[in-house]
N, C-alpha and C positions, 0 to 999 in steps of 0.2 A: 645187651647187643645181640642181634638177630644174624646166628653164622650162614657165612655163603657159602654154596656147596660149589665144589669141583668138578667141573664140566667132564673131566675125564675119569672120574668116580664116582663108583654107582654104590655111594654113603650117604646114609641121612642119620644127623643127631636121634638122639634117643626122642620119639615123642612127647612122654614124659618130661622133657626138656621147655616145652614150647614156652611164648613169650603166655602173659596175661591174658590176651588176644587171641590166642591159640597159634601162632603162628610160629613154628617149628625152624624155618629157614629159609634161604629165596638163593636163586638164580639156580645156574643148571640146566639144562634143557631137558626134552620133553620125549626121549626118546627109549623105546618102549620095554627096554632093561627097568630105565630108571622109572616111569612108572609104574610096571609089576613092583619094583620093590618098595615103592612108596605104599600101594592099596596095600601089600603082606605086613607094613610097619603101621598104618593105620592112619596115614599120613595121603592127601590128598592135592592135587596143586587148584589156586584159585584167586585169579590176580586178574584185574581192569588190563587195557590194552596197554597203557601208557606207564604200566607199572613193570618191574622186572617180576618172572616167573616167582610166586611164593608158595610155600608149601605148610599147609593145617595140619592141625590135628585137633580139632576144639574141645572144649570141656564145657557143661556137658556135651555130648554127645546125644545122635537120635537111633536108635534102633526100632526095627521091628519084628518083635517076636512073631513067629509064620503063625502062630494059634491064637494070635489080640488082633489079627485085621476083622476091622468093623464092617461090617457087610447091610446095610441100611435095607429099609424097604425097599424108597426110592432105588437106590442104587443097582438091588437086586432085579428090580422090572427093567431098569436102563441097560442091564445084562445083553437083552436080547435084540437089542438095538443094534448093536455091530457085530460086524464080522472079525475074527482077530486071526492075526500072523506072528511071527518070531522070525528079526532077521532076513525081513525081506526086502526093507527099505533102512537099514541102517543110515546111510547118508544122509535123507531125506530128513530122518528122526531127531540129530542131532541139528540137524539146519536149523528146520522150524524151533525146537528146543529154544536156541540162540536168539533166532528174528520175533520169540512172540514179546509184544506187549507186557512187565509185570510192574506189580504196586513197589512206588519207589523205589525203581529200579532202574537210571537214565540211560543204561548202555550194559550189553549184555558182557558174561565175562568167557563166553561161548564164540570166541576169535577163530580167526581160520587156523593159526597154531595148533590151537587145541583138537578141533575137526580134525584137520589132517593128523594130529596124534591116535584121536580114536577110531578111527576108521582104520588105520594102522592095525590098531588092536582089537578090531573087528575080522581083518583078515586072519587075523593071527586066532582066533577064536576065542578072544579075551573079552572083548565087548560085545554088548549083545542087546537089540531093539525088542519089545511089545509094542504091538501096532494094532492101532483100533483103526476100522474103516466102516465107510457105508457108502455101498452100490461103486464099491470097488475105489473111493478114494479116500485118500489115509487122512483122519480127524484128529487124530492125536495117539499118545504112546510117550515112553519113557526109554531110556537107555541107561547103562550100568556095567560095571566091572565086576567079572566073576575073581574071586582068590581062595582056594578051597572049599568049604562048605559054606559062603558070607557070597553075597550079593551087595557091592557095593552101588545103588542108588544115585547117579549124575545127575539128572533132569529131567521135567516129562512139559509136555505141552497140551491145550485141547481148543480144537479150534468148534467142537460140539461139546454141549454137557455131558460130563459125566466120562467123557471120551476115554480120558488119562487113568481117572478113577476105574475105570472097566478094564484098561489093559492091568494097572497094578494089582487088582486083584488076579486077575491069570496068571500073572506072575505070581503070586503067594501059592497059587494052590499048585503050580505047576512045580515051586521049589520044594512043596511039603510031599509033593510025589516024589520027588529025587531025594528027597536025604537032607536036605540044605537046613541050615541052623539057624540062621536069621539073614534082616535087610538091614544094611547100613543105611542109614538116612542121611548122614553127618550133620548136618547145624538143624538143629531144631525150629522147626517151623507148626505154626499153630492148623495151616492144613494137613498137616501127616499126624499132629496130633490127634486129629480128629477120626482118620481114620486106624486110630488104633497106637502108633507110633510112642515108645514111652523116650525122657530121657533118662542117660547113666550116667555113669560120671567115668572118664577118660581110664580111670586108673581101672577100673571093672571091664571096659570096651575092650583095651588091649589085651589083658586078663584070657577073656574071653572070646578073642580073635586069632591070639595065641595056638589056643587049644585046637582049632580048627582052620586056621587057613594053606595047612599044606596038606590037608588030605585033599586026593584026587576023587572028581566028581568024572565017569570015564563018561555017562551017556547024558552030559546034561541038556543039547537041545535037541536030542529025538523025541520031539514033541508029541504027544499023546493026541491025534487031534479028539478023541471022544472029550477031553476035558473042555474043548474049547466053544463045546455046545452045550454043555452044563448049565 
């Protein structure tokens, strides 16, 4: 049986605990205690509109080591195709996220709930956009949950090729500037495989989330812009 969490306690069962399914617990709300302590436990929420709040932790698990992104030929010429940002259009980033089109996938799980959660945690300097553009409007990017030295990975969009792909890799090299240890990817998908992305297995994730999600990263987005002409 799958425990419900206490709206007025900011508790989640041990990860480790989750069902088959990966599914740790449900209900709760979304408010931005209880999210910082879900990303720090490894635990993430991810629930259809019609469903109450639920919360992962899946096994395996997708990571990405900062030193296995695959950096393709193509990819490397598509480099110079956009211009990129950090955190200029957060809103925007998560919108499209939600509204794009993907392969059997009838309805997004990117609610206004959840927007108004992260932009929350946007102001608060906990969330944070890559943003690919050309001739100044935004083609696509990704958004994500910083928790010590881990970048936890939500969603990325591209409304050009290669869009998403161009900002995640800024993001790789911008984390390996600062210190940062790895990208959470959570559920394993065969496009993050490809660019690099390996999986582990839950009990190794936490292991190894452990060890780093309470050190302070102090200057993570004074952005280098020389890297972003690379």
């Amino acid at each position: 049986m799958i425990p419900q969490i206490n709206k007025h306690e900011i508790i989640f069962p041990h990860a480790n605990n989750a069902n088959e399914n990966g599914i740790v617990a449900w209900g709760g709300n979304l408010v931005p205690s209880r999210l910082i302590k879900a990303y720090q436990n490894g635990i993430f929420p991810w629930y259809a509109k019609a469903d109450p709040i639920l919360w992962w932790s899946p096994n395996p698990r997708l990571i990405m080591e900062l030193d296995d992104f695959k950096l393709s030929r193509s990819l490397k010429k598509s480099l110079k195709k956009f211009e990129y940002k950090f955190d200029t259009n957060f809103t925007k980033v998560i919108r499209r996220c939600g509204s794009k089109e993907r392969n059997n996938q009838n309805e997004t799980w990117i609610q206004e709930e959840i927007i108004e959660a992260y932009v929350t945690l946007h102001g608060m300097g906990v969330a944070h956009s890559i943003e690919s553009y050309q001739n100044n409007t935004l083609v696509g990017g990704l958004y994500g949950v910083v928790v010590g030295r881990v970048f936890c990975g939500e969603s990325m969009f591209a409304d050009v090729n290669d869009a998403s792909k161009a900002a995640y890799y800024l993001l790789v090299k911008h984390l390996k500037e600062w210190g940062y240890d790895f990208i959470d990817c959570q559920v394993p998908t065969e496009h993050l495989k490809s660019l690099g992305a390996k999986e582990v297995t839950r009990e190794y994730f936490l292991n190894r989330l452990e060890k780093v999600n309470m050190d302070n990263i102090e200057h993570f987005w004074e952005v280098d812009k020389s890297l972003l002409n690379k």
